[in-house]
N, C-alpha and C positions, 0 to 999 in steps of 0.2 A: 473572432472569425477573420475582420483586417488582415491579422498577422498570418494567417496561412497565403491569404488571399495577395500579400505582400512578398514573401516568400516565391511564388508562380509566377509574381513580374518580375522579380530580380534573380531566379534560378531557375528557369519553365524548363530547360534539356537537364539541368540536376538531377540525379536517383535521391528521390522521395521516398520512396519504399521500395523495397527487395524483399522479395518472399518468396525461398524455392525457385532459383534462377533467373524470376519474373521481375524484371524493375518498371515502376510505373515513376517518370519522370514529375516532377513540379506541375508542366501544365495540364499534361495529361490527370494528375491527382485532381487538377485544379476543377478539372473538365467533367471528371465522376461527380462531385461533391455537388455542381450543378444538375448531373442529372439525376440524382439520385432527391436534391432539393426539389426539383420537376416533378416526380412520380409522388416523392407526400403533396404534392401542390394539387397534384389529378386528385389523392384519394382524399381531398376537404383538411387535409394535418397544414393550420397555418399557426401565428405565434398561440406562443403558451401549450400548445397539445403535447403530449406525450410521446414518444415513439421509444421503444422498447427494444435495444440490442442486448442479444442473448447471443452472444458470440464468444468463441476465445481469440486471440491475438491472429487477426486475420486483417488483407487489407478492404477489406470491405467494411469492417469495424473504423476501421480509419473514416472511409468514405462516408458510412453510418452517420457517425459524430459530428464531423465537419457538415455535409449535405444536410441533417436533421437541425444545427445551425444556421446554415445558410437559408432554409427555409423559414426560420422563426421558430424552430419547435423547441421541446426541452427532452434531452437526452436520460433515459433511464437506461442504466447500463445495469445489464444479472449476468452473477456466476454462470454458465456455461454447465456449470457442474450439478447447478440444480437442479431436482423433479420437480414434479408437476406440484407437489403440497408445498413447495418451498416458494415459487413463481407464481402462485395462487397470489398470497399476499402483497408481492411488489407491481402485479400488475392492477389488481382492484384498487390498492391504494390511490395507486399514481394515477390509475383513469388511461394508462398506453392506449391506443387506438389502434399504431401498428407495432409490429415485433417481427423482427428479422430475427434471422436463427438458422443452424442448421438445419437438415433434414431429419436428423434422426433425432430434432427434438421436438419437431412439430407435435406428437402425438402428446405432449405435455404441456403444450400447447390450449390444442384441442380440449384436451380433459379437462381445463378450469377454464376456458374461452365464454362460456356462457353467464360466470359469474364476473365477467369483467367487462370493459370496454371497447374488446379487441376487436375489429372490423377485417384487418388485412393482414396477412401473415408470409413474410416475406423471405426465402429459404434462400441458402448460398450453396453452391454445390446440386450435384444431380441429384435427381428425385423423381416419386413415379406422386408423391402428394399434391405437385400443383391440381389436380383434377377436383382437389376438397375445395367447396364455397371458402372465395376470400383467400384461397393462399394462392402463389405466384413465384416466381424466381426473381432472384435480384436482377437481370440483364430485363426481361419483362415488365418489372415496374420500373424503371428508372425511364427520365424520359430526354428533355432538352440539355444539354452539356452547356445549353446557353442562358439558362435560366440567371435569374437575379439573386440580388442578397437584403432578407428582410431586414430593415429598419431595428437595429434592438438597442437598448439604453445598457447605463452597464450596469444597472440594478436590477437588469430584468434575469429573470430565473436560466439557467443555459444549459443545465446537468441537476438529475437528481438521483444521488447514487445510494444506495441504503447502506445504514450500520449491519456489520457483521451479524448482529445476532446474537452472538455467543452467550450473552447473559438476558437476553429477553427477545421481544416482538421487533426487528427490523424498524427503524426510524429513517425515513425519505430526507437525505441532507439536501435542502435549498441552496445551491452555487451558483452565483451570479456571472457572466458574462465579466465581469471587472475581478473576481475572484480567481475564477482561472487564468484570465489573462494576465494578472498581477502575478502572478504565484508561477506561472510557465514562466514569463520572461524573469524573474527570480534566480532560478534553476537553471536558465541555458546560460548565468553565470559564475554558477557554483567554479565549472572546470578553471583551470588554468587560462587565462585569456579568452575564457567564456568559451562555449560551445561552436566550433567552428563548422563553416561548408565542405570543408574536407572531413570533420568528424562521421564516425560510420556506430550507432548506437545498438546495444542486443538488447533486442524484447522480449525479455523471458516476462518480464511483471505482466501480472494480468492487466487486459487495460479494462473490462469492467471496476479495478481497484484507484483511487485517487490518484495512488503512486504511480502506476503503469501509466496513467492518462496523463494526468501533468507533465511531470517529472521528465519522463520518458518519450512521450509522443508529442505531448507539445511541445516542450522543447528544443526537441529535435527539428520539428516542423517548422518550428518558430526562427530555427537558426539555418536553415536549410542546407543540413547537414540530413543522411540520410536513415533511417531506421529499419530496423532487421527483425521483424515479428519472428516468433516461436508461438503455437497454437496451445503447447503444452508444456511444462518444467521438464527436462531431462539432460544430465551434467552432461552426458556424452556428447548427446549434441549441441546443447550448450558451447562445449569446448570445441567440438567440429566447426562449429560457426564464426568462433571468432580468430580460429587458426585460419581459415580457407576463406574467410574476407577479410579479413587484418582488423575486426572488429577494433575501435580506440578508446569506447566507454562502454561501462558497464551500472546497473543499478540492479541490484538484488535483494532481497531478505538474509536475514542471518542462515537461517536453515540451505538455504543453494549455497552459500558459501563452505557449510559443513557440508553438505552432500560433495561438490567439488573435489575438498580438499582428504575426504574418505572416497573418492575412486581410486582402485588398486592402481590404475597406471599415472594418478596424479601428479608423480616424482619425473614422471616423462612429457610432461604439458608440455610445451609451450604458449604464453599466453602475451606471451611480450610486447602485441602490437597493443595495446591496452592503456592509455595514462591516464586514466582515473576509475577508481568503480566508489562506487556510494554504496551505502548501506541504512535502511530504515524499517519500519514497519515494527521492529520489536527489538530491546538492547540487546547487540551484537555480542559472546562471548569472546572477550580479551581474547582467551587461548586458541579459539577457530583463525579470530581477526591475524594475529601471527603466526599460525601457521600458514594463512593463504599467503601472506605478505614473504614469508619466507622461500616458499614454494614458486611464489611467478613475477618476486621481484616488482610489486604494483602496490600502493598502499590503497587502504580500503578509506573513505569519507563517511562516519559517523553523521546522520539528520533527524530530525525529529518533525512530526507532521501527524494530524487526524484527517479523518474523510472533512472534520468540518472545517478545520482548516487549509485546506485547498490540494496538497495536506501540508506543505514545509514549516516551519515556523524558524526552526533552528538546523546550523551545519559547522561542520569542520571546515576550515577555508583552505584547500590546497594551498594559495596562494598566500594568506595571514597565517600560516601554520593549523596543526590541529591538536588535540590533547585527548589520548585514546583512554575510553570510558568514559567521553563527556557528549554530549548531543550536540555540541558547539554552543555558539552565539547565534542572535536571533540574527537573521537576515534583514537588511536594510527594509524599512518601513516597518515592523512587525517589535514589536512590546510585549516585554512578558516579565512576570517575578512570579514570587513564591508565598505564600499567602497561610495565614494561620486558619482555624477555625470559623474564626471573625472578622476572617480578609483585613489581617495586621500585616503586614510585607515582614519577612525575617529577613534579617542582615545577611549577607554574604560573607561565607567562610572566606579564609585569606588566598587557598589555593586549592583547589583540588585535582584530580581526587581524594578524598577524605580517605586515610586508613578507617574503614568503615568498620574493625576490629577493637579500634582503640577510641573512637567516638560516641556518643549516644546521638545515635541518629537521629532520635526523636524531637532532638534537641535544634538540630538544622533544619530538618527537612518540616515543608507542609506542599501543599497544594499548588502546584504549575499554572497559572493562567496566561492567557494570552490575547493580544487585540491587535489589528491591523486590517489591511485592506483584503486580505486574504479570506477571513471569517465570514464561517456562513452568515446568510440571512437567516435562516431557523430552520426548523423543522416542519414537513409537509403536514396540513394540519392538525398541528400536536401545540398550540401556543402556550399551555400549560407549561409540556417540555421544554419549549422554549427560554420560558423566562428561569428556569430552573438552575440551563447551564450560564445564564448571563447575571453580573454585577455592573451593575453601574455606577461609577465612581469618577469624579470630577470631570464628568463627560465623555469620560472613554468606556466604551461597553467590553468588558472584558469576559473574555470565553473560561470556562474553568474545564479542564483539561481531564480531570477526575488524576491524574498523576502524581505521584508523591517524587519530589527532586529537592536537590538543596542546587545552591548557585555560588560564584565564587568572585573575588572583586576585580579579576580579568576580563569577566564576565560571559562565563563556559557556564552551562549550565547540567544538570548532571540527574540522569530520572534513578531513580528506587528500584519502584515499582507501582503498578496500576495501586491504587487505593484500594479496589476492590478485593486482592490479590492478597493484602497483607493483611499475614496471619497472626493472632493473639495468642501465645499460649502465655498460661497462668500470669498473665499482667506484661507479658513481656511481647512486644514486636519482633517479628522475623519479616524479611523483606525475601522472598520467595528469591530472588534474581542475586542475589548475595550465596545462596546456597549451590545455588545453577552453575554461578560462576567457578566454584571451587570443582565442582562436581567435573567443569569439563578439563580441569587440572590432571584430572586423573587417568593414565594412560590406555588403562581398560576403554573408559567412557567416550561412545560416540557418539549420546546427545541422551539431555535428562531436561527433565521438569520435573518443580516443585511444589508440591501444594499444600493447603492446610487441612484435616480432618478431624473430625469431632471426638472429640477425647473427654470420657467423662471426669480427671482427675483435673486437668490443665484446661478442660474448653476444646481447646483447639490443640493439634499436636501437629510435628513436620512430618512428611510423605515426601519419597524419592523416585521418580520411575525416570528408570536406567534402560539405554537400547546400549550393550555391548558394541566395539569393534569385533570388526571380523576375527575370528582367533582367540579374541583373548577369556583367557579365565579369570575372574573376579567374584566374591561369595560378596552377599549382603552384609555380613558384619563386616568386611573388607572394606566396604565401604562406608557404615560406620565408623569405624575407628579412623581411616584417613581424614573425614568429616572433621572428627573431634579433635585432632592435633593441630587446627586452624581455627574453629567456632566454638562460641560459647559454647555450653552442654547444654541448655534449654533450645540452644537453633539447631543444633545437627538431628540429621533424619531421624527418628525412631524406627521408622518402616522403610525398605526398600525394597521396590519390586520389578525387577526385568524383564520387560515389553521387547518385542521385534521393532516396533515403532509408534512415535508419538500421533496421536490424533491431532491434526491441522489441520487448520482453512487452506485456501487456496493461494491466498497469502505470506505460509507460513506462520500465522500464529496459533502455537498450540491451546486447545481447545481442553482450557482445567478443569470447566463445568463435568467434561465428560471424564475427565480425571478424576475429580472427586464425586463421580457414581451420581452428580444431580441427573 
C-alpha cells in the first residue's frame, strides 16, 4: 500500500488511470482509495474482513483494491463473468461482508446473499437496485478522501484470489502484503530500464487474475507510469487503444496474441508505440510468438507465475537476452529446480531448447518447484492442501508447481506441460503442448488443443480440436499425416475434430476438462 501511496507524493498531477477519455491523476486516485477506505470503515470492514470485488477492469476496481488495503481489509477479487452458483462458493468461503459489482450482477448477488456473509452490496454504474436492503452505489458509500492507512505487517493476508477451478472446487490463495509487494516491484523491472513514468500500460488482463493485478496494475502504479483498463478482451479495440494513446507495454495471454495476429486487417496495424509486451499465463506457441513479432516489429517476453506465486517466478530479460520457448530465469530472490518423484534435483541439460523429437523427455524432465518471497502463505482453510503443495528441505519451503520442465546450465528453465495434462498411451508419455506446437505449424490452423482420451487398446489415446482460419480448407486425415512427418506414431492425434472455438477461462486457459467430456 506504501508504494501507491508513494507514487501520489512524487507523481499526484500524473495520469494514473485513463479509462474512456477519463484520466484520474495520482492524487486524485490517491484521494478515492481513502474514501472508499472511509465507507468499509462506516460499514464495521476493519483488518482481516473480506471485501468482495466482482468487477471487470474498471477504475473503481483499482480504487476497490487499494481503498479495501488502506482500510486493513483482504481483497477477494471474482470473475465478473460468474453466475450466481459460481459466487455462491467464493463468497461463503471467504466470509466477503462487502461486494462491489455491477448492476446487472446484483441479482446474483442477491440469490446466494443469504448463505453467505454479505451485509453491503455496493454497484458501480447506474441502477434502479440501490432501493434493495444493503445495496448502494459506489459514490454513496465512499466517504472521507481523508481517511488513514491501517497499520499491516507484511505477513498479514492482503488478497485472497481463488484457483481457476478447472479441475476441482476453487482454493482461496492467502497473499501477503510482502508477497505482492515483492513480486509488483519485481515486474516493474522486467522492461528495459524498468517501468517508467512516462510508460503508458494496456489492461486487457483481467485484474480479478494474479496477472492483471500484479503484473499489470501494480506495477504500473508502483512505477507511476499510467494504466489503461479495457472491461472486456476485444483485438479491435485492443489495437485502437494503443494506436490512439501511443500505448508502450503490453502483457497478454497467448490466446490475444493469436486473436491479434488472426484479425483480417492485422497486416495494417500499426502497433509501434509498443517496446515491450510479455506473455504468460499458458506456453505461448513459437509460431503465434513470430508471427506477432513479424507483423509489429515488438518482441514478445516469455514468464512464468501461479495465482500462488504472486504469480512471476520466472522471465525473459529484455535486457540479459531471452531464448524463445523457455519461461526464462527466475527473477532475483525466487529459487526453483526440477525435482524427481522423491524431490532428487535432475541436472540440467547443456542447452536448450532440447529437440524434444530426439530426446526422452522423461529422462530430463520432473517437477518445477519453487520458493521465494513471493509464495503464498496457504490456502484459506484447507491446511491439509496446504502442506500437500509444500516440501521442506534444508529450510527452504518449497512450492511444488504440479508442472513438468526440464532446465538448462544457462539457467532457462523450460515447462512441458501441467502434469495433470500428460497423457499415457500404451507406456509412452505425450506432453499435450508438444503436439499443439506442431499443430499451429500448420497453415490451415488458427488454434488447437490437445488432450488425452480413454482408449481401451493404449489406455489413453491423443485427441486434436482444431478451430480453422478463415478460408482455409483442411480434412482430418490432413492433419494426421502432417502430425506424422514430425512425431512419433504413438504421439500424433488419432482423432481430430473441428470446433468454431476452444472453451477458455477468462484468462485464456483452455479448459480440457471440457475437452475431454469430464
Amino acid at each position: 500500500m506504501e508504494n501507491v501511496a508513494d507514487a501520489a507524493a512524487d507523481h499526484g498531477d500524473a495520469p494514473a488511470v485513463r479509462f474512456r477519455g477519463e484520466t484520474h491523476d495520482y492524487a486524485g486516485l490517491w484521494g478515492m482509495t481513502g474514501a472508499f477506505a472511509a465507507g468499509l470503515d462506516d460499514a464495521g470492514v476493519g483488518p482481516d474482513d473480506r471485501v468482495g470485488l466482482y468487477l471487470p477492469n474498471l477504475p473503481q476496481f483499482v480504487v476497490g483494491f487499494h481503498g479495501t488495503l488502506r482500510a486493513g481489509g483482504v481483497v477477494v477479487p471474482m470473475n465478473p463473468q460468474y453466475k450466481a452458483r459460481e459466487i455462491e462458493h467464493l463468497l461463503s468461503d471467504s466470509g466477503a461482508r462487502v461486494v462491489v459489482c455491477l448492476p446487472d450482477l446484483v441479482p446474483f448477488v442477491e440469490e446466494v446473499r443469504d448463505d453467505t456473509a454479505v451485509e453491503r452490496v455496493v454497484t458501480v454504474g447506474e441502477t434502479d437496485a440501490e432501493t434493495a436492503a444493503g445495496t448502494e452505489t459506489f459514490a454513496s458509500f465512499c466517504g472521507d478522501p481523508e481517511f488513514g492507512t491501517a497499520d499491516r505487517a507484511d505477513d498479514d493476508v492482503a488478497c485472497q484470489p481463488y484457483t481457476s477451478g478447472t479441475t476441482g472446487t476453487p482454493k482461496g490463495v492467502l497473499l501477503t502484503h510482502e508477497n505482492l509487494r515483492s513480486n509488483a516491484e519485481m515486474a516493474a523491472t522486467l522492461p528495459v530500464g524498468g517501468l517508467r513514468p512516462d510508460d503508458r500500460q494496456l489492461g486487457v488482463l483481467p485484474l480479478f487474475h494474479i496477472y492483471g493485478m500484479t503484473v499489470v496494475m501494480n506495477a504500473t502504479l508502483f512505477s507511476g507510469a499510467s494504466y489503461h483498463p479495457l472491461p472486456s478482451w476485444d483485438p479491435q479495440e485492443a489495437m485502437d487503444l494503443v494506436e490512439s494513446e501511443g500505448l508502450t507495454m503490453m502483457h497478454g495471454v497467448p490466446a490475444m496474441y493469436n486473436d491479434i495476429v488472426n484479425q483480417p486487417d492485422a497486416e495494417e496495424r500499426s502497433l509501434d508505440s509498443l517496446r515491450m509486451c510479455g506473455v504468460g499465463g499458458a506456453g505461448i506457441p513459437v509460431e503465434v510468438l513470430r508471427r506477432f513479432e513479424d507483423l509489429f516489429d515488438v518482441e514478445i517476453y516469455e514468464g512464468y507465475g501461479l495465482t500462488e506465486t504472486s504469480p512471476v517466478t520466472h522471465f525473459n530479460s529484455p535486457s540479459e537476452g531471452r531464448r524463445v520457448g523457455s519461461i526464462g530465469r527466475t527473477l532475483p530472490g525466487v529459487s526453483a529446480t526440477v525435482v524427481d518423484d522423491e524431490f532428487r534435483e535432475l541436472p540440467p541439460v547443456e542447452r536448450g531448447p532440447v529437440d524434444e523429437g530426439a530426446v526422452d523427455l522423461d529422462e530430463i524432465t520432473g517437477e518445477l518447484v519453487v520458493a521465494g518471497p513471493n509464495v503464498m502463505k496457504g490456502y484459506h482453510g484447507r491446511d491439509a492442501d496446504t502442506r500437500d503443495v509444500f516440501t521442506e528441505r534444508d529450510g527452504t519451503r518449497w512450492f511444488h508447481t504440479g508442472d513438468i520442465g526440464y532446465h538448462d546450465e544457462d539457467g532457462f528453465y523450460y515447462v512441458v506441460d501441467r502434469q495433470k495434462h500428460t497423457i499415457n498411451t500404451a507406456g509412452y508419455n505425450v506432453y499435450p503442448r508438444e503436439v499443439e506446437e506442431l499443430l499451429f505449424e500448420h497453415e490451415a490452423v488458427a488454434d488447437a488443443a490437445v488432450v488425452g482420451v480413454p482408449d481401451d487398446r493404449r489406455g489413453e489415446t491423443v485427441k486434436a480440436f482444431v478451430v480453422k482460419r478463415p478460408g482455409a480448407e483442411v480434412t482430418a486425415d490432413e492433419i494426421r499425416e502432417f502430425c506424422l512427418t514430425s512425431l512419433a506414431e504413438y504421439k500424433h492425434p488419432r482423432e481430430v475434430v473441428f470446433v468454431d472455438e476452444l472453451p477458455r477461462t477468462t484468462t485464456g486457459k483452455v479448459q480440457k476438462f471440457e475437452l475431454r467430456g469430464e
